[in-house]
KOLGUKOL-125595 format. One record per residue (C-alpha): residue number from 0; x, y, z. Coordinates in nm, 4 decimals, always signed. Example, Ala and Ser with C-alpha at 12.3 -4.5 7.8 and 13.67 -1.06 7.14 Angstrom:
2
0 +1.2300 -0.4500 +0.7800
1 +1.3670 -0.1060 +0.7140
This chain:
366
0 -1.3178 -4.6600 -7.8726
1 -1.4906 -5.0079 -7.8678
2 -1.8643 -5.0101 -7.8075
3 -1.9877 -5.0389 -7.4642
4 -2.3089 -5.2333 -7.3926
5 -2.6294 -5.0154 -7.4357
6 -2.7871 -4.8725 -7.0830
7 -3.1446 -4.9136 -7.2683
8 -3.2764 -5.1887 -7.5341
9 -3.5539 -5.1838 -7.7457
10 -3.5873 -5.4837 -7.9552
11 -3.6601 -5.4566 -8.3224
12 -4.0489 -5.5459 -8.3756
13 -3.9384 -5.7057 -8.7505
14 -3.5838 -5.8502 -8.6761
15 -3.5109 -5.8608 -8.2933
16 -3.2152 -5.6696 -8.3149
17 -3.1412 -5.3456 -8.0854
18 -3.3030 -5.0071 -8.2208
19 -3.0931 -4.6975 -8.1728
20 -3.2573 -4.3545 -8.1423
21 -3.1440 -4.1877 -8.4781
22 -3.0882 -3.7896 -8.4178
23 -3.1596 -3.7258 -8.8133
24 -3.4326 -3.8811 -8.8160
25 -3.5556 -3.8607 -8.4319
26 -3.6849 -4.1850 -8.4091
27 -3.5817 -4.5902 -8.3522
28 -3.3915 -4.7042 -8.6562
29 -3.2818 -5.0496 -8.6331
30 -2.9234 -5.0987 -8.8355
31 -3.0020 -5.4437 -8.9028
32 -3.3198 -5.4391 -9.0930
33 -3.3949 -5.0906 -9.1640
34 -3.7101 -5.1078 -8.9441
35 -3.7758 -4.7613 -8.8084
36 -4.0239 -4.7176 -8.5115
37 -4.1358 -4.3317 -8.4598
38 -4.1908 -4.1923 -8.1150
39 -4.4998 -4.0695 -8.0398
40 -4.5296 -3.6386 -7.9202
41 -4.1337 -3.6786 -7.9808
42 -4.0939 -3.2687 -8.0920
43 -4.3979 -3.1249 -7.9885
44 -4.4096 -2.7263 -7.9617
45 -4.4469 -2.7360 -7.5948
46 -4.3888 -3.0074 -7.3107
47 -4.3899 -2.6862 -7.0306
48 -4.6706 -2.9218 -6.8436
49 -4.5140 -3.2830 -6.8972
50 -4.1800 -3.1094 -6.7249
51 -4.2840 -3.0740 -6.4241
52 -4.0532 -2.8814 -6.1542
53 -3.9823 -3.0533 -5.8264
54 -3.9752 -2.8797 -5.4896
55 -3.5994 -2.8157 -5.3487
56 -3.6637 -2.8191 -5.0181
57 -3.9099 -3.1496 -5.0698
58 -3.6515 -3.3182 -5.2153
59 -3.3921 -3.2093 -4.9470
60 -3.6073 -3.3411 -4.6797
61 -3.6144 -3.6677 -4.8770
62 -3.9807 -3.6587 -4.9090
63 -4.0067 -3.6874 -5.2925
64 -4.2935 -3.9398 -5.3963
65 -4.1320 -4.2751 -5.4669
66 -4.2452 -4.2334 -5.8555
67 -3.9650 -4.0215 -5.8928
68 -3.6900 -4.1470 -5.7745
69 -3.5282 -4.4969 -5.9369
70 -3.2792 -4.7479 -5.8341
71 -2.9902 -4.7704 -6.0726
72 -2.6645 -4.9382 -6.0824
73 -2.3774 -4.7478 -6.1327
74 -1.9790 -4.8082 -6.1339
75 -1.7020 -4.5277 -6.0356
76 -1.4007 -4.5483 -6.2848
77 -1.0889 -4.5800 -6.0991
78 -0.9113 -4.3572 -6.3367
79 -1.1527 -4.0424 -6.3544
80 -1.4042 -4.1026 -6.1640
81 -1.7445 -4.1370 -6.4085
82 -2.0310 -4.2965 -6.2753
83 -2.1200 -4.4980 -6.5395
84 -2.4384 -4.6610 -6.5660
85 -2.5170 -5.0406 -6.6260
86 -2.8176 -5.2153 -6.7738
87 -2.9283 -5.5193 -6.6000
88 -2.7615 -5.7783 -6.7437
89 -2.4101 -5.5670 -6.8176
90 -2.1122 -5.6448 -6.6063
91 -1.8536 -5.4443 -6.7422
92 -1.7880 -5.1913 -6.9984
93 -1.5390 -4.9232 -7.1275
94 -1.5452 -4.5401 -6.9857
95 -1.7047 -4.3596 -7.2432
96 -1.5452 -4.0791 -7.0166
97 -1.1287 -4.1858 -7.0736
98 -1.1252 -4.5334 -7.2092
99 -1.0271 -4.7336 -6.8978
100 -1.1893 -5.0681 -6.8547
101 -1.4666 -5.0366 -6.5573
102 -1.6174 -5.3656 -6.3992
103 -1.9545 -5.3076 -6.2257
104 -2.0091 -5.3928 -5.8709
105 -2.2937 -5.5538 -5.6896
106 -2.4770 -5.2518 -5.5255
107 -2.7340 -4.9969 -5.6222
108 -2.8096 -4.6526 -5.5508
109 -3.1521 -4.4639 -5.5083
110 -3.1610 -4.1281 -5.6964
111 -3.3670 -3.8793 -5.8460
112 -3.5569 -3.9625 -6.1996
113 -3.4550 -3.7437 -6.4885
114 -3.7452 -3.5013 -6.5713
115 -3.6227 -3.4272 -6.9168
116 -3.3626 -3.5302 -7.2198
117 -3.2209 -3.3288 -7.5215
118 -3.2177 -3.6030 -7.7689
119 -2.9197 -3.5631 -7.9834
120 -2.9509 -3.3931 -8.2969
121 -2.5608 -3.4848 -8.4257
122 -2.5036 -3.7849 -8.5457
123 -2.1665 -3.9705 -8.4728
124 -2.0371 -3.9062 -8.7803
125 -2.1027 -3.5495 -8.7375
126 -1.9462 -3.4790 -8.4133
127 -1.6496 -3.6806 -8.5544
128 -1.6268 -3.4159 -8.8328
129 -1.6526 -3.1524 -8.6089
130 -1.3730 -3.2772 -8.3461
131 -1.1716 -3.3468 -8.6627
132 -1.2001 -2.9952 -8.7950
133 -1.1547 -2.8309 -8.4056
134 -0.7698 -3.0534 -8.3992
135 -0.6943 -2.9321 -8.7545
136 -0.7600 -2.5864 -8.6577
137 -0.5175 -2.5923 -8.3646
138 -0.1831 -2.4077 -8.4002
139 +0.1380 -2.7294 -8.3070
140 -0.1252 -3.0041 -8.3479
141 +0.0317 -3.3787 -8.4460
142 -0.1071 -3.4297 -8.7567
143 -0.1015 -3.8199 -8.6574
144 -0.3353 -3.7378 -8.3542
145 -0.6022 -3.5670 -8.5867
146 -0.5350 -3.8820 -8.8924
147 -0.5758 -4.1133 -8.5744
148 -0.9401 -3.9494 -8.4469
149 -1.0316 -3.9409 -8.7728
150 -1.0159 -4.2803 -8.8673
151 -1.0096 -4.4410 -8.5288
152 -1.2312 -4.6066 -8.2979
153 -1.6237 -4.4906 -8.2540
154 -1.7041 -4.1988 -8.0805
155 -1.9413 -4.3023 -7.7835
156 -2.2095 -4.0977 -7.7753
157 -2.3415 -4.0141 -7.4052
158 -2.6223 -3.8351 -7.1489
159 -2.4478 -3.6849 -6.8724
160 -2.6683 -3.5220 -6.6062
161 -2.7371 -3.1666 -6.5094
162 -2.9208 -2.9968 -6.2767
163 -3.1454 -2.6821 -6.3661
164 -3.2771 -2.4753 -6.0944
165 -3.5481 -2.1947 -6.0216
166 -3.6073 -1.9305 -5.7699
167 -3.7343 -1.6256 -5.7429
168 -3.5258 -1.3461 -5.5091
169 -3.5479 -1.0236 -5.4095
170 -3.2673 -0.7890 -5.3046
171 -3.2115 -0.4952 -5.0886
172 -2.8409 -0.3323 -5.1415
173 -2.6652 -0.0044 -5.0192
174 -2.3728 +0.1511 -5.1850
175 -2.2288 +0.4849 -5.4173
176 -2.3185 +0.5849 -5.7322
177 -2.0258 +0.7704 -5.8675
178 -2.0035 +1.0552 -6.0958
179 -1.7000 +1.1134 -6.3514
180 -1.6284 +1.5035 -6.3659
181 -1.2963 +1.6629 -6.4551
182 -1.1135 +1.9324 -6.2801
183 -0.8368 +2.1817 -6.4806
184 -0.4827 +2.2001 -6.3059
185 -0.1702 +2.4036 -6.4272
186 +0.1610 +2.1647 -6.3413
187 +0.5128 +2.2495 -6.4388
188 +0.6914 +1.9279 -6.6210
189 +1.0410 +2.0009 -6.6684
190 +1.0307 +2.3452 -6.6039
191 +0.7096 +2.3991 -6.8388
192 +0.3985 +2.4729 -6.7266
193 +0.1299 +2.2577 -6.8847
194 -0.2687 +2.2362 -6.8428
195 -0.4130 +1.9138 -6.7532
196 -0.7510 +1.7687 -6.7088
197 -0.7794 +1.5682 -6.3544
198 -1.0494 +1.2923 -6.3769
199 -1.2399 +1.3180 -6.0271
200 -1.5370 +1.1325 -5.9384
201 -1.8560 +1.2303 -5.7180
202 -1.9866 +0.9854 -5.4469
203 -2.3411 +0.9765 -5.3362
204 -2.4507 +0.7756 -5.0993
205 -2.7623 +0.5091 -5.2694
206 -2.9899 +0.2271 -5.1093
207 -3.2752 +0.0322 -5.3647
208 -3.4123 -0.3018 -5.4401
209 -3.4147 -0.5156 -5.7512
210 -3.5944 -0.8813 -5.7786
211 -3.5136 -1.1493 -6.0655
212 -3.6528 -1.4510 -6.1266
213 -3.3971 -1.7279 -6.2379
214 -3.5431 -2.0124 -6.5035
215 -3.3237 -2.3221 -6.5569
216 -3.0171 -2.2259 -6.3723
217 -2.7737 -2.5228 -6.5341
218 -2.5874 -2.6937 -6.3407
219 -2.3605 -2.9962 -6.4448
220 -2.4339 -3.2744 -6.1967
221 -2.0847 -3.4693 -6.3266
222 -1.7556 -3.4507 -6.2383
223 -1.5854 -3.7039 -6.5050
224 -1.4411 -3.4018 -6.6926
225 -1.2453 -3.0815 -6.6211
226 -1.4879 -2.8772 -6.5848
227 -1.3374 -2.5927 -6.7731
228 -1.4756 -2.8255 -7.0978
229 -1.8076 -2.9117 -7.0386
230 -1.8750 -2.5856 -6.9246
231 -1.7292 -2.4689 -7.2469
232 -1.9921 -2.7007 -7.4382
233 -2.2793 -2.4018 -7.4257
234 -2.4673 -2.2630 -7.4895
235 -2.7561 -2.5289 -7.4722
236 -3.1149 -2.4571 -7.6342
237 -3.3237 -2.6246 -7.3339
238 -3.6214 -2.5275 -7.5353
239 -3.5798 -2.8466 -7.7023
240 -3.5924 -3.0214 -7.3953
241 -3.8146 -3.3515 -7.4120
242 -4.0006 -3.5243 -7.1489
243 -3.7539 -3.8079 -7.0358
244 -3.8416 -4.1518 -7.1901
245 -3.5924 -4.4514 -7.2057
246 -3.6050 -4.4353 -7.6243
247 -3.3810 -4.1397 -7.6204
248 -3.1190 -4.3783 -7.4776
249 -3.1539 -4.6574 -7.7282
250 -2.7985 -4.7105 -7.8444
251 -2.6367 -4.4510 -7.5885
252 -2.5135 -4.5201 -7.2660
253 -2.5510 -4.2073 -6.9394
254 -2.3963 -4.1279 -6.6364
255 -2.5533 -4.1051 -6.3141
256 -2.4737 -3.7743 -6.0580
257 -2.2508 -3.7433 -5.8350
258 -2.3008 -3.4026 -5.8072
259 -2.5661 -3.4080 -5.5037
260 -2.8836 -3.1817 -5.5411
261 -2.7716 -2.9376 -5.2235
262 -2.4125 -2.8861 -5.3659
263 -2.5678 -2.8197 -5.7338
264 -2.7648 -2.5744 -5.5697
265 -2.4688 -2.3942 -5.4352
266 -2.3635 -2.3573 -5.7380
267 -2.6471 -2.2030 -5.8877
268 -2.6878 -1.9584 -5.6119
269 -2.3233 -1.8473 -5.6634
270 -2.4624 -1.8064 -6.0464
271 -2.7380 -1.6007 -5.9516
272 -2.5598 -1.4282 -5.6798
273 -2.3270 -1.2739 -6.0043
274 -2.6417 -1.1628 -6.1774
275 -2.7890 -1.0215 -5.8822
276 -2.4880 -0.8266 -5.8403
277 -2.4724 -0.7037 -6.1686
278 -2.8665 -0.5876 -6.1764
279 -2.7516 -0.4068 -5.8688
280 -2.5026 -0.2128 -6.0191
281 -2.7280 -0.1275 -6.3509
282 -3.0000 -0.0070 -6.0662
283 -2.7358 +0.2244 -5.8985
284 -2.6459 +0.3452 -6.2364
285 -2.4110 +0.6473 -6.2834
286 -2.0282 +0.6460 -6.4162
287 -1.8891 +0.4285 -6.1459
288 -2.0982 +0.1854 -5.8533
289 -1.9901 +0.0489 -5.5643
290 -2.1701 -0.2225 -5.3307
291 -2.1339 -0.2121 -4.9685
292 -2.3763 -0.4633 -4.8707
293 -2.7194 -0.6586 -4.9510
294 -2.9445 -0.8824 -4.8259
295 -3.1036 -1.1627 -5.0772
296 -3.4481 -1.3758 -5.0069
297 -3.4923 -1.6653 -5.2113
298 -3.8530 -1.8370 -5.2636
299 -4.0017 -2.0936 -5.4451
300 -3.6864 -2.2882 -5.5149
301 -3.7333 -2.5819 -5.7839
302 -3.5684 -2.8479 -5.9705
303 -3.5449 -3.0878 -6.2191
304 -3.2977 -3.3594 -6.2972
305 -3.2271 -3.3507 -6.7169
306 -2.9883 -3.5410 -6.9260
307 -2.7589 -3.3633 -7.1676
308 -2.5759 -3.5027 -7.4979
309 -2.2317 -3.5896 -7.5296
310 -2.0046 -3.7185 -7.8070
311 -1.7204 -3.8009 -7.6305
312 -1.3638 -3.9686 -7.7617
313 -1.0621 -4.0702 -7.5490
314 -0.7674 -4.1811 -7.7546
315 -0.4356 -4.3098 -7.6461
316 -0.1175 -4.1584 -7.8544
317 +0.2308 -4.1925 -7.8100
318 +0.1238 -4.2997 -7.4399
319 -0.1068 -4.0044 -7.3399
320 -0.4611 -4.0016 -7.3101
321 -0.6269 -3.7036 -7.4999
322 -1.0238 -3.6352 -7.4274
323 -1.2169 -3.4345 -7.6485
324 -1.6259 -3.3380 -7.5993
325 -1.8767 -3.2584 -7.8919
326 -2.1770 -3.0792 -7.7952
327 -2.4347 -3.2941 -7.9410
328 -2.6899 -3.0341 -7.9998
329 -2.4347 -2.7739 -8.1640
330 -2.1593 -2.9489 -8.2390
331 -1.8956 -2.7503 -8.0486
332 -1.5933 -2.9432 -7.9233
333 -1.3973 -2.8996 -7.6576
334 -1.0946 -3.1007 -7.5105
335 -0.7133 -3.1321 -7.4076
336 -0.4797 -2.9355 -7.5827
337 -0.2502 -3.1458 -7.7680
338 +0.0876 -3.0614 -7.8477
339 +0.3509 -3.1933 -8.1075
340 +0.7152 -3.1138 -8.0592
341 +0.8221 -3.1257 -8.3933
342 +0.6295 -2.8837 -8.5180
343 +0.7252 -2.6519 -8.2416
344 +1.1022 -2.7273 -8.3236
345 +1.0697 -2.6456 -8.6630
346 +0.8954 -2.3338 -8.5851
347 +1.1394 -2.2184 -8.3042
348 +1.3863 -2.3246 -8.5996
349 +1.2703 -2.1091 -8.8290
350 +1.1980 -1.8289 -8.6047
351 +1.5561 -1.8359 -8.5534
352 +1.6735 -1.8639 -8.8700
353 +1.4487 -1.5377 -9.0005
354 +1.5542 -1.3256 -8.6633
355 +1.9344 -1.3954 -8.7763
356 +1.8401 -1.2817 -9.1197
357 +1.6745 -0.9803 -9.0415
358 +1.9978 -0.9095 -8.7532
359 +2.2137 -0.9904 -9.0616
360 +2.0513 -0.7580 -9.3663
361 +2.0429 -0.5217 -9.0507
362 +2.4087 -0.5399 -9.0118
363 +2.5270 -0.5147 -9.3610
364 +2.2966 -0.1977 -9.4127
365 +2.5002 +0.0283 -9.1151
């Protein structure tokens, strides 16, 4: 993939040339010089008070101070639908998302600042390794798909927003705690009469309550991927989260949400609403539990808007567009499945060819 203008610049103090944050290192490197510029409280123990949670219900109300919102502009693919966002003096660029040539357009959009950034600690030739050792692993791979990443075009490396919510809920809930006993019955079977044991279980009727507070319920503010992958990219160590400054970006590009704030929050709640369910059931406790209804309050609802890193690739083989996603904190990858139908002939092939052997040795033995 060819490189796509830089969202952020920060010019080299010695040379002039763009600085890049460098996850080895965690600070600006310029690849020109060899000037490096460190960032100052960049992986400090603690940044609890410099992320600072925002009211939900503030922000739904649109009464956010002005401080933290900003006005970006952003331009939808027309293949997959990225928001991709554009510096200043950028007027078109490649997806980072599936490789299809976006052109910017003339308006801006109002959203909510990010609170926080996990810098990447991969670099590019890292996640490369890693995507090339996830295609190698796979079972009917082309081998000229995983040559092709290997050696191919940069990976673009990418923040690509999330929402993370709070709230703290109570919950009342009736339902049955059931008890496992076993009864002895005498059956005939075939004219025999055999002893069996007969599971059985004992209803009792149960009400109770059970609270949880939820910290950093993720939610992925994007929808420029199948969602089966990104989610697939955790788990995420947020404890590494930094106070959002426009460094981190040096040398990456980000995508803004299209996710809104209310539908995230949907999301979460149907999140929660799964572990509320299952504290329920560990409350009931017995053999078996049943639910028959419950009631949930939900206070003190907060937010915060953080940006989450990306290695992404999106290479064109044999006229199909493959995507693949490196987590790049961890390094896990995730993408589409490709498929090579050689390989899958020859092992049908031989499948055949070993069944007739074995129906053949099989014969000659009778």
């Amino acid at each position: 993939m060819t490189d796509t203008p830089d969202t952020h610049r920060f010019p080299c103090d010695a040379c002039g040339s763009d600085l890049r944050f460098d996850p080895a290192a965690g600070l600006l490197n310029c690849d020109h010089c060899g000037n490096q510029e460190t960032l100052e409280g960049h992986g400090a123990i603690s940044h609890s008070d410099a992320i600072r949670e925002l009211d939900f219900r503030t922000a739904l109300n649109a009464r956010l101070p002005e401080a933290e919102t900003e006005e970006i502009r952003t331009s939808s693919c027309p293949n997959c639908g990225a928001h991709v966002v554009f510096a200043d003096e950028s007027h078109a660029q490649e997806c980072p998302f599936c490789a299809t040539p976006v052109v910017t357009d003339t308006g801006a959009s109002r959203q909510i600042k990010p609170k926080a950034a996990l810098p990447f600690a991969l670099e590019e030739r890292q996640a490369r390794n890693a995507m090339s050792d996830w295609l190698g692993s796979l079972w009917f791979a082309p081998n000229g798909l995983q040559e092709y990443a290997r050696k191919g075009r940069k990976m673009n490396g990418i923040y690509v927003p999330y929402w993370t919510y709070d709230a703290d809920t109570k919950t009342s809930y009736s339902g049955q705690r059931g008890t496992v006993y076993y009864e002895t019955r005498t059956v005939r079977v075939n004219g025999k009469t055999e002893t069996r044991r007969v599971q059985k279980i004992r209803w009792r009727n149960v009400t109770g309550r059970v609270a949880r507070f939820f910290d950093d319920v993720l939610v992925l503010a994007s929808r420029s991927l199948p969602k089966k992958y990104t989610d697939n990219l955790a788990p995420w160590d947020l404890s590494h989260l930094e106070p959002y400054r426009p460094e981190y970006l040096a040398g990456f590009n980000s995508e803004g949400y299209v996710v809104e704030l209310a539908d995230g929050y949907d999301e979460a709640r149907a999140l929660m609403d799964q572990v509320i369910r299952r504290d329920i059931k560990f409350d009931i406790g017995g053999d078996r539990q049943r639910i028959s209804s419950l009631n949930t309050s939900v206070s003190d609802v907060t937010f915060k808007h953080i940006l989450l890193p990306v290695w992404m690739a999106a290479y064109k083989y044999r006229g199909k567009t493959y995507r693949f996603v490196v987590n790049g904190q961890t390094g896990r990858v995730q993408g589409e499945r490709p498929w090579s139908a050689w390989k899958i002939a020859i092992a049908v092939t031989l499948g055949l060819i070993v069944a007739g052997g074995l129906g053949y040795i099989i014969a000659q033995n009778q």
